[in-house]
C-alpha positions as CSV (number, residue, x, y, z in Angstrom):
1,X,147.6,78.8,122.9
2,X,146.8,75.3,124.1
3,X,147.4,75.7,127.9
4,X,147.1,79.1,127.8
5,X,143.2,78.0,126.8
6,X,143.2,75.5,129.5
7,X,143.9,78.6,131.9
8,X,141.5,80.4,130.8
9,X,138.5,78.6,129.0
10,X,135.8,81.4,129.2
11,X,138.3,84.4,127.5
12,X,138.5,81.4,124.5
13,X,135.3,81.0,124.2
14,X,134.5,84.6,124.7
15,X,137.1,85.6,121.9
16,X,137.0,82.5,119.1
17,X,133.6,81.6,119.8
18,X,131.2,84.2,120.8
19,X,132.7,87.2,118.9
20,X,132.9,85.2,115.4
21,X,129.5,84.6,115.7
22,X,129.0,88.5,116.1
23,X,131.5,89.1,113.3
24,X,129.6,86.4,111.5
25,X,126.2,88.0,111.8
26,X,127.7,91.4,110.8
27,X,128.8,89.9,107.5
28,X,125.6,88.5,106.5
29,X,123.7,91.3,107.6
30,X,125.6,93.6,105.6
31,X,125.6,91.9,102.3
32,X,129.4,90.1,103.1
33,X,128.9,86.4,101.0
34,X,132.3,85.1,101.4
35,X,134.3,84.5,104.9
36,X,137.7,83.0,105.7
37,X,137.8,81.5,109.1
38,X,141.1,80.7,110.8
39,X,140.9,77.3,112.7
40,X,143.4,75.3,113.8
41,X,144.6,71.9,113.9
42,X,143.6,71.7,117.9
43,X,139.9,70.5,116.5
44,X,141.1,66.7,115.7
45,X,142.6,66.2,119.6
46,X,144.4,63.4,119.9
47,X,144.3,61.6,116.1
48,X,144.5,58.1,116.0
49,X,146.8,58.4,112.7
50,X,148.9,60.7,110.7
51,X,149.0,62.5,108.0
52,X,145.3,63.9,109.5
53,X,142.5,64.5,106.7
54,X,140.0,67.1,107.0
55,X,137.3,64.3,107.3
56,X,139.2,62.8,110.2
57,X,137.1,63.1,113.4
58,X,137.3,65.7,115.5
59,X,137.8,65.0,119.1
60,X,139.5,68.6,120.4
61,X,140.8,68.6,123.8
62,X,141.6,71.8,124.7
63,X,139.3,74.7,124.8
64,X,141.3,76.1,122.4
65,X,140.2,73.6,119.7
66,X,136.6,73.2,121.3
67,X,136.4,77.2,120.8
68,X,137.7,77.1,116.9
69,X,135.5,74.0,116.1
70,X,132.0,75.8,117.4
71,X,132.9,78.4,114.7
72,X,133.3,76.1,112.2
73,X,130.3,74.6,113.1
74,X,128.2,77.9,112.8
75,X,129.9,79.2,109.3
76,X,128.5,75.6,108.2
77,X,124.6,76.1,109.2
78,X,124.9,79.9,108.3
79,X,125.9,78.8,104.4
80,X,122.9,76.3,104.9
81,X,120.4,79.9,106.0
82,X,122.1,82.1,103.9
83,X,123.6,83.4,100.9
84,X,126.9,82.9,101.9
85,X,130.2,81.2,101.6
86,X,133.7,80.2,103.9
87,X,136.9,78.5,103.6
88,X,137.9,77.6,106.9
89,X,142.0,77.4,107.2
90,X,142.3,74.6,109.6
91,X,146.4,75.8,110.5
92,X,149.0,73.3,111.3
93,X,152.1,75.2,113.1
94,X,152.7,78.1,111.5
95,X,156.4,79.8,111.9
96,X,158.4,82.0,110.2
97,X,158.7,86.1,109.2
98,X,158.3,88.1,106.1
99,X,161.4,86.9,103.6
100,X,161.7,90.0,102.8
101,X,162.7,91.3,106.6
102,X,159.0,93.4,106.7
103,X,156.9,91.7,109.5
104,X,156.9,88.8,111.9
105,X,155.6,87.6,115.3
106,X,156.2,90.3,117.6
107,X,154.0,88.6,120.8
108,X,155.8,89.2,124.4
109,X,156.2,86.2,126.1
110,X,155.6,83.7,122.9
111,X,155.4,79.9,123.7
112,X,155.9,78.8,119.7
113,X,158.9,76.3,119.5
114,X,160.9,78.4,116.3
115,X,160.4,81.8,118.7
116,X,161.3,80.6,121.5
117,X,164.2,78.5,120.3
118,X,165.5,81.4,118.5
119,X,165.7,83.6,121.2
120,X,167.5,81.6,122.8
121,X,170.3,81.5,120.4
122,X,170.0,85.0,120.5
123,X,170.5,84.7,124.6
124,X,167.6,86.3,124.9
125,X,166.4,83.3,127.5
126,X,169.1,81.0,129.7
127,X,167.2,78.3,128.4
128,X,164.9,76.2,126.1
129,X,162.5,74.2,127.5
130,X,161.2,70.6,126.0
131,X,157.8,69.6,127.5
132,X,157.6,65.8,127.1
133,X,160.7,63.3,126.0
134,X,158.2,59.9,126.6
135,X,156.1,60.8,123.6
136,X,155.4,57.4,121.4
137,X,157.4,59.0,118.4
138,X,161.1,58.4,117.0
139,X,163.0,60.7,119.4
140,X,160.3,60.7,122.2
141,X,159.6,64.7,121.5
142,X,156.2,66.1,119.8
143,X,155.9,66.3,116.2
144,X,154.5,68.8,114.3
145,X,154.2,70.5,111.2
146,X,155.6,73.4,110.2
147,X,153.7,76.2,107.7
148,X,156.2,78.6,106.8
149,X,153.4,82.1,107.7
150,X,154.2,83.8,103.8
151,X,152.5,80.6,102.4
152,X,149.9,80.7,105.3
153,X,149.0,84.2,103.7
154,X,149.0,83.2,99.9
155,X,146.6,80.2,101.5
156,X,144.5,82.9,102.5
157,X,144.0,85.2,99.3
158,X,144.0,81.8,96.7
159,X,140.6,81.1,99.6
160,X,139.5,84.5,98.7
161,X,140.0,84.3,94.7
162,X,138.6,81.1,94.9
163,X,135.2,82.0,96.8
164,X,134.8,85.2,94.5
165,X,134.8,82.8,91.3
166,X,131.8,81.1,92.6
167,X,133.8,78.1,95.2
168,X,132.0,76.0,97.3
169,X,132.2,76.0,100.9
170,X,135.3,74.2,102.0
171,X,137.3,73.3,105.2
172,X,141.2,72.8,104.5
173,X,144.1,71.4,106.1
174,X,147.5,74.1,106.2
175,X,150.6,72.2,106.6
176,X,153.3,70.9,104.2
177,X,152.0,67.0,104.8
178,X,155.7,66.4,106.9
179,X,156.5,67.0,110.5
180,X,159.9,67.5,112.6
181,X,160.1,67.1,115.9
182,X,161.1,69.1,118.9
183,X,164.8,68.3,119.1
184,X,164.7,68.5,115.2
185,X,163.7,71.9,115.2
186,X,166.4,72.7,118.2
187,X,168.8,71.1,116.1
188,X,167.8,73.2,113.3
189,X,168.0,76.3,114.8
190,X,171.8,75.8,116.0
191,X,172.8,75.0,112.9
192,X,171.3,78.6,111.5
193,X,172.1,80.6,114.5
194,X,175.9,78.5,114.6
195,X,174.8,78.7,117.8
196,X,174.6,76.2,121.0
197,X,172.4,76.7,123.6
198,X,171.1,74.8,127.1
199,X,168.2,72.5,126.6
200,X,166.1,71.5,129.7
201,X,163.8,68.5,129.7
202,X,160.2,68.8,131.6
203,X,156.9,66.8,132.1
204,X,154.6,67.0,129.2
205,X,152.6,69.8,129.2
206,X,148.5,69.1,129.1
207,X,146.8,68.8,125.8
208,X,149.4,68.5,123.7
209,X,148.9,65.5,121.0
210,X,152.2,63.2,120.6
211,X,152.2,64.2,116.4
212,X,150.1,66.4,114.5
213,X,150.9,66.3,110.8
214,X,148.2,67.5,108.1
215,X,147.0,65.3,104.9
216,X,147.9,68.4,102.9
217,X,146.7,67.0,99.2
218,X,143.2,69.1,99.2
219,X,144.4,72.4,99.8
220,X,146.6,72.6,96.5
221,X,144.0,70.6,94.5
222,X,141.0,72.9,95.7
223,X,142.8,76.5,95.9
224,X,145.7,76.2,92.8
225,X,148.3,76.7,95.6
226,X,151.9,76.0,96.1
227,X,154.0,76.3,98.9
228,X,157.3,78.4,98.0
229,X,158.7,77.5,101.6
230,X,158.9,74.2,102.7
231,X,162.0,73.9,103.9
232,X,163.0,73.7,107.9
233,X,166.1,75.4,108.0
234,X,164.6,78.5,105.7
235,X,161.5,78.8,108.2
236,X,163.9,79.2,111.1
237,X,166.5,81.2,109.0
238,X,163.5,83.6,108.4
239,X,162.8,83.6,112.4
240,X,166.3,83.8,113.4
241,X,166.6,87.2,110.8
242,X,163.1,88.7,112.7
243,X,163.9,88.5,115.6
244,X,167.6,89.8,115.4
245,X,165.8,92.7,113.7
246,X,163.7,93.0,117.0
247,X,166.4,93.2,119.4
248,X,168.3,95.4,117.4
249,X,165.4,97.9,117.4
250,X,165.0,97.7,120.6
251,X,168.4,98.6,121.2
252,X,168.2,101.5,118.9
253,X,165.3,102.8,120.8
């Protein structure tokens, strides 16, 4: 989503920014007092430290993050004008499918590391690509962290319960509070797949932060919520099961 933004700044804005606001002004127009955003960790840029709090500055550089932060910036003065309430779900890197085999990411030409990696094992791709080995953490690849997308959704619905029993307005980290890096995610997904694959090192890629890892205290203490998944190996175990599923629909068809 990152360079993809970069590429094309006006469809971002035209898409997180401008059509939220029309959503926006539908909802309060229609009686609608409770919203849940979906922002992203791209609004804090390039922290200076990590774990990242949701009062950390933000400092997005990427039009991407700029797009997702004017949003959160307008669900803030419309609870000031109106009668009306958000949790914004500020995402950390969210991976993944359904445990139960039902649903998963299904985009053509997906950049997400688990994905990508995964396919790969498959043979679905020659080869994985690692944008940036120079990076000022331990193994010199990005670090991120990893929300495992069933817990995303439980995020979202404890949001929901909690605005319907009379929650103020809040803005929340969604991460697990620990981050692996890219060669510790590769080396996760051969050992699920028992599978080795051909790893190709490349420049960095532009506006990508060294480490992104979320403070992840608030959104248990405000929301009641517990992860059930946060655990590496069964993130990419659920990936690896998708996307076999994928291919062998595919096949059948």
């Amino acid at each position: 989503m990152v360079p993809e933004s970069i590429a094309d700044p006006l469809g971002y804005y035209r898409n997180n920014t401008v059509k939220s606001r029309d959503l926006m002004a539908c909802a309060i127009e229609c009686g609608v007092k409770h919203f849940i955003f979906s922002s992203t960790a791209a609004v804090y840029g390039m922290p200076e430290n990590n774990p990242i709090s949701e009062d950390a500055p933000l400092a997005p550089i990427s039009p991407y993050g700029s797009s997702k932060m004017m949003t959160e910036m307008m669900l803030r003065d419309a609870a000031v004008a109106h009668d009306f309430s958000y949790v914004a779900l500020r995402y950390f890197n969210v991976a993944g499918a359904d445990p139960q085999g039902r649903c998963g990411q299904s985009t053509p030409n997906a950049t997400h590391l688990i994905k990508v990696a995964v396919q790969t094992a498959l043979g679905q791709r020659p080869f994985l690509e690692v944008y940036g080995t120079d990076y000022p953490t331990p193994d010199g690849t990005g670090v991120r962290d990893y929300i495992h997308v069933a817990d995303l959704a439980r995020a979202h619905s404890a949001a929901l319960h909690y605005l319907r029993h009379g929650g103020k307005s809040q803005i929340l980290n969604c991460g697990y509070g620990r981050g692996f890096s890219v060669l510790e995610v590769i080396e996760a997904v051969k050992k699920v797949s028992m599978t080795d694959f051909t790893v190709n090192h490349r420049n960095r890629r532009p506006g990508d932060p060294a480490a992104l890892v979320a403070d992840a205290q608030r959104l248990p203490e405000v929301l009641e919520w517990q992860p059930e998944y946060d655990d590496l190996e069964t993130i990419v175990a659920h990936a690896y099961e998708w996307e076999k599923h994928l291919a062998e629909m595919k096949q059948a068809s």
